[in-house]
C-alpha positions in Angstrom: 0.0 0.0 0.0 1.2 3.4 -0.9 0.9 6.9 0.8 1.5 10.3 0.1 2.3 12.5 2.2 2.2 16.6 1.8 4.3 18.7 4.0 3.5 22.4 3.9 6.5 24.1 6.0 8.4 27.6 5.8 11.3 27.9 2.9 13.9 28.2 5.7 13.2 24.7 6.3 12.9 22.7 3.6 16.4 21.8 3.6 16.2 20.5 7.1 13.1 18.1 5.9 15.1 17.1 2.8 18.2 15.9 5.4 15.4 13.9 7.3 13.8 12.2 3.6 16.9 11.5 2.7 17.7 8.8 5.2 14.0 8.0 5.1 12.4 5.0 3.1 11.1 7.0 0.1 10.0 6.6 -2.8 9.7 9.8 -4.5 9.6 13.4 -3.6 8.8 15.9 -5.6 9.4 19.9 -4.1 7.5 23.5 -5.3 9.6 26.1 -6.9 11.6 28.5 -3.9 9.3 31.4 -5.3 7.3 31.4 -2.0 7.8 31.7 1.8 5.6 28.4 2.0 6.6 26.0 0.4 5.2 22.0 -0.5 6.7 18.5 -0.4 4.9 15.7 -2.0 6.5 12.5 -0.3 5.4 9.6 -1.8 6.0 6.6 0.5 4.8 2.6 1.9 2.3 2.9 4.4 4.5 0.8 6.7 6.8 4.0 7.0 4.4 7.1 7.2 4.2 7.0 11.0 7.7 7.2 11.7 8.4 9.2 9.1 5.3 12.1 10.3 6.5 11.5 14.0 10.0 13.0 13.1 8.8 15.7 10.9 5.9 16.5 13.3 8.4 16.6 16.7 11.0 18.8 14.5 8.7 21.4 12.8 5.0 20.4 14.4 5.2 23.7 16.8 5.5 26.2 14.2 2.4 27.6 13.1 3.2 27.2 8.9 3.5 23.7 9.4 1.0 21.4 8.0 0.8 17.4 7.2 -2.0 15.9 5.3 -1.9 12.2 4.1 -3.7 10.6 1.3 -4.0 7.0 0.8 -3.2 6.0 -2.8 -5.2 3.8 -4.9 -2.8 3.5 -7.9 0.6 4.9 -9.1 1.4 5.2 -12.8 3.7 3.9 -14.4 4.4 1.9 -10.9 6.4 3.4 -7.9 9.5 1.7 -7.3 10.5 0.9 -3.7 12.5 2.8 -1.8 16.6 1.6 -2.4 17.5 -1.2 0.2 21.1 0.3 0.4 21.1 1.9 3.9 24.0 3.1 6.1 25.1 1.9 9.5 23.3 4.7 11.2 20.0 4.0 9.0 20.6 0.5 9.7 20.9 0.5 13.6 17.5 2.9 14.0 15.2 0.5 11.9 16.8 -2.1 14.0 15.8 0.2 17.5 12.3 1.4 16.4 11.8 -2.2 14.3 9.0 -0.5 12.2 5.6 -2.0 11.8 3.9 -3.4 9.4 0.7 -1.7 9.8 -1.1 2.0 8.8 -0.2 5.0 10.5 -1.4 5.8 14.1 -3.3 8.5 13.0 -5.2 6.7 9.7 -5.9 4.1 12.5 -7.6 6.7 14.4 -9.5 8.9 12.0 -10.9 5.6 11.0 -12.1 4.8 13.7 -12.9 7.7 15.3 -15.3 8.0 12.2 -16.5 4.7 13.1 -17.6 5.6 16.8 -20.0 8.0 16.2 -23.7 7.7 16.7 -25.9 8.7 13.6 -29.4 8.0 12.5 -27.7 4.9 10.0 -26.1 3.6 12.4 -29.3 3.1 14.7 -31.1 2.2 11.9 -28.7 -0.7 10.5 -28.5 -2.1 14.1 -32.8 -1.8 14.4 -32.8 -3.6 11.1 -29.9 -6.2 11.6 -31.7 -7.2 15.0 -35.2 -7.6 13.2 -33.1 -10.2 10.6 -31.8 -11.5 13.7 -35.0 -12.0 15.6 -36.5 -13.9 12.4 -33.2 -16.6 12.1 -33.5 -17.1 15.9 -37.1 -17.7 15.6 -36.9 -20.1 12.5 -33.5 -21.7 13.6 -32.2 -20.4 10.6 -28.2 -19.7 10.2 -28.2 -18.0 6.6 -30.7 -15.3 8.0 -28.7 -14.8 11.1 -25.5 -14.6 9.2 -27.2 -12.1 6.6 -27.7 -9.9 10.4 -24.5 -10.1 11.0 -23.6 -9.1 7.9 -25.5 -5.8 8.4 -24.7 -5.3 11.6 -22.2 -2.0 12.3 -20.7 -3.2 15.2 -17.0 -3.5 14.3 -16.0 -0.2 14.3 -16.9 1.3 18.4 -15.9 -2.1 19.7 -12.6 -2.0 18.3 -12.4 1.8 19.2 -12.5 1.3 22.6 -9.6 -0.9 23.4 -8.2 1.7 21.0 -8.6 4.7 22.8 -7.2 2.9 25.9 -4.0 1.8 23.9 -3.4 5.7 23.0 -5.1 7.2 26.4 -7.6 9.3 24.1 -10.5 9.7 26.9 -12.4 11.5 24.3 -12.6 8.5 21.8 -13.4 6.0 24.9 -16.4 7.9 25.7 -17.6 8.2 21.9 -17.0 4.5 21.4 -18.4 3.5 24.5 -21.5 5.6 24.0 -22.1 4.0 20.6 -21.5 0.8 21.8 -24.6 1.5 24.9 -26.6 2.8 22.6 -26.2 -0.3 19.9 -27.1 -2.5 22.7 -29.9 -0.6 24.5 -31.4 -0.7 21.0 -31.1 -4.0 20.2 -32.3 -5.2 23.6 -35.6 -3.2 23.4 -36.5 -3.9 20.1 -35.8 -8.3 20.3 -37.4 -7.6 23.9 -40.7 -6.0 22.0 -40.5 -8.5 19.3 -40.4 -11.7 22.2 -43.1 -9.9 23.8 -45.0 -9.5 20.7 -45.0 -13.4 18.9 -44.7 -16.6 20.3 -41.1 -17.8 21.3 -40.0 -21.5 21.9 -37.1 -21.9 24.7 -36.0 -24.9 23.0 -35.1 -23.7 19.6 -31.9 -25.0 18.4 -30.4 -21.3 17.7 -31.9 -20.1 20.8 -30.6 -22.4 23.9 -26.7 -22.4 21.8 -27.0 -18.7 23.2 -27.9 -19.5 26.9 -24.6 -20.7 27.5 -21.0 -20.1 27.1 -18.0 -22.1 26.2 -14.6 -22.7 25.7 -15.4 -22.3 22.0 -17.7 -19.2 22.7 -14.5 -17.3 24.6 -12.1 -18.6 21.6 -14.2 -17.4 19.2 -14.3 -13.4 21.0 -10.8 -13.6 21.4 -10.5 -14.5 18.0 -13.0 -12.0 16.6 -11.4 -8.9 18.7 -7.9 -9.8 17.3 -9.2 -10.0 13.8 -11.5 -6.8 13.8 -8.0 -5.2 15.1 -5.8 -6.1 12.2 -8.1 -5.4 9.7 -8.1 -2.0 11.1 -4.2 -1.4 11.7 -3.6 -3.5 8.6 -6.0 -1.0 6.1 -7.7 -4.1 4.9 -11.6 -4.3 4.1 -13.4 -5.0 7.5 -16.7 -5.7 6.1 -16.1 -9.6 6.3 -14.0 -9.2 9.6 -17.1 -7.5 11.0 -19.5 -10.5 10.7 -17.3 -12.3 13.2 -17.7 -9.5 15.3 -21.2 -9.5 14.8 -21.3 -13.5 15.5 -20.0 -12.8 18.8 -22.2 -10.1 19.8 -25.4 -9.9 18.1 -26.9 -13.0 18.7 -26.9 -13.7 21.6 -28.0 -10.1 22.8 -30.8 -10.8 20.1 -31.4 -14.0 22.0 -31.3 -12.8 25.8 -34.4 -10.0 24.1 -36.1 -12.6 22.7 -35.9 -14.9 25.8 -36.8 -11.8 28.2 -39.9 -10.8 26.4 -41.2 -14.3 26.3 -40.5 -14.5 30.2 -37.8 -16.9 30.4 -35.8 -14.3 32.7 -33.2 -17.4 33.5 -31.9 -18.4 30.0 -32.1 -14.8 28.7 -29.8 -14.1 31.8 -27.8 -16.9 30.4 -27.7 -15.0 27.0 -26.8 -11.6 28.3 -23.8 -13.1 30.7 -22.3 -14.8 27.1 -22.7 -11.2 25.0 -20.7 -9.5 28.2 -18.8 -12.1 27.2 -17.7 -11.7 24.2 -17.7 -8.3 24.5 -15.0 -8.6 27.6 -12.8 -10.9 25.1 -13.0 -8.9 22.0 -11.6 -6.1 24.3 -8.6 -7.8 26.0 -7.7 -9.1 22.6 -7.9 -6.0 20.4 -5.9 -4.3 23.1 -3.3 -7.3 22.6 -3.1 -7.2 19.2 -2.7 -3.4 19.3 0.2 -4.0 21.6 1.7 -6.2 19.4 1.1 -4.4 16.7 2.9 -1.1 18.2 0.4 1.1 18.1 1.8 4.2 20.4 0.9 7.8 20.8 3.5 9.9 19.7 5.0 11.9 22.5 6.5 10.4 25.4 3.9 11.7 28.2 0.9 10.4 26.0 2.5 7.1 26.2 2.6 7.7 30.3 -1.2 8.3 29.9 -1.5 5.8 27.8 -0.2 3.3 29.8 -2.1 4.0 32.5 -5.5 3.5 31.0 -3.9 -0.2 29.6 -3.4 -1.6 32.8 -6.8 0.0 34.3 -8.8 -1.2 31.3 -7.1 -4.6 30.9 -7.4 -4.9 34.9 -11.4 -4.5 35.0 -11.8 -6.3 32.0 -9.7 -9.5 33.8 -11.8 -9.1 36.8 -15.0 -8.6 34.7 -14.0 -12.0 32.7 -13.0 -13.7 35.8 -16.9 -12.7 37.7 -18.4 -13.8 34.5 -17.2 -17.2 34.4 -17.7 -17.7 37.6 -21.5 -16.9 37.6 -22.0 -19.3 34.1 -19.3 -21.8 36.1 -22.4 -21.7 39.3 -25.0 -21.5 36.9 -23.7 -25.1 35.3 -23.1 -26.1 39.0 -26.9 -25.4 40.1 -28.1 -26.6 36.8 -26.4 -30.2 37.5 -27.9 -30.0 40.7 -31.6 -30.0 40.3 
């Protein structure tokens, strides 16, 4: 994947952003004419490098008010961009090695796109209202091509991998969009399956139905699974339409279920339900949070990362503990259950 990124600095120092691109992995820049006391760089670069390419420039010239860096994914470059020369010095050589650069987007594509992602609109509300509905039917009939064509539909990728996000980079602002959008996804989708059990006749014993009572080991796999695939489609700029059914899988249906079961008046399995959606969601959290570890997703500045760290360990703490309280009540549950 290419980038391009355009610098708009001061004249007095474009020579000092040329030394920096020219022990940077470029691989083309092109320069306006010195007839202006603003001038313009078009870099045009792999994705892999824009972040710690726009952290140097950005830490260098970032306070000065002329500054400005805009970046532009690329869908095509013709005829086709080269990459950058592998012939490095010692110097270049012993950095990469230090900093070890990543094979993901930048930090900050990863964010607007999320960020954009995390925001309550009338679509969003809409294409979760219409996703449970689908939901509600392939519950009902017990079938799994209408529940998968809900999850298709469903828009719940995006806020539930912005919140372990906004944790990883300490962005309070972003937690409480995501988390908003998330609560307000799931108060939807519990009212309306609750109305809809209410409303027709539900049977306990449905095939699709009871599988949603209960959790796992292969319930907790698949969340972990699920959060560390939403995460790399993100950081990785692939499409996370397909990556967003499992998120979906893990999420929807049984919240759809635990409606459907509370409406009818089975208050004990649609507990069941709700304990296996707190699940998942508790899973796809710890692993999107690992997988942005891994993936070294950082803020830029060295008292951000402080902040940043912070919020990890408090969000990865309560998440543990909420796990650990879960299982616990669905370990009693089984316990009581074997009992009678």
């Amino acid at each position: 994947m290419l980038r391009l990124l355009e610098v708009t600095a001061p004249d007095q120092d474009v020579d000092s952003i040329q030394a920096i691109l020219e022990k940077a992995p470029v691989i083309h820049v092109w320069i306006s004419e010195p007839n202006n006391p603003i001038r313009q760089l078009r870099i045009l670069l792999d994705a892999q490098h824009t972040e710690e390419l726009s952290d140097q420039l950005m830490s260098q010239f970032g306070s000065q008010d002329e500054f400005r860096l805009i970046l532009f994914p690329v869908e095509a470059s013709l005829p086709a961009a080269e990459q950058a020369s592998d012939t490095k010095t010692d110097e270049s050589v012993e950095s990469e090695k230090e900093n070890d650069c990543p094979q993901r987007i930048s930090r900050e594509e990863l964010y607007e796109d999320l960020i954009d992602a995390s925001v309550v609109t009338r679509l969003y509300i809409v294409m979760v209202a219409l996703s449970t509905i689908v939901a509600s039917i392939g519950l009902l009939r017990g079938d799994v091509a209408i529940i998968i064509g809900a999850m298709v539909i469903a828009p719940l990728l995006g806020p539930n991998i912005a919140l372990p996000l906004a944790f990883t980079l300490g962005d309070l602002e972003l937690a409480k969009k995501s988390f908003k959008t998330i609560g307000i996804g799931v108060v939807a989708a519990g009212v309306l399956s609750t109305a809809i059990g209410w409303g027709v006749t539900v049977d306990p014993t449905a095939s699709e139905l009871i599988a949603r009572t209960h959790a796992d080991t292969g319930d907790i796999i698949l969340a972990f699974a699920a959060g560390a695939a939403g995460s790399l489609a993100f950081t990785s700029g692939a499409p996370a339409v397909v990556v967003g059914v499992m998120v979906a899988v893990a999420l929807l249906p049984p919240l759809v279920a635990a409606g459907l079961l509370a409406g009818s008046g089975h208050a004990g399995l649609a507990t069941g339900a709700l304990m296996l959606a707190l699940t998942n969601v508790t899973c796809i959290n710890l692993a999107a949070v690992a997988t942005f570890f891994l993936q070294k997703v950082r803020p830029r500045t060295w008292w951000e990362a402080a902040r940043a760290k912070k919020a990890t360990r408090l969000a990865v703490s309560i998440w543990i503990i909420m796990l650990l309280i879960l299982l616990t009540l669905m370990l009693l549950g089984y316990v009581e259950a074997g009992q009678e």
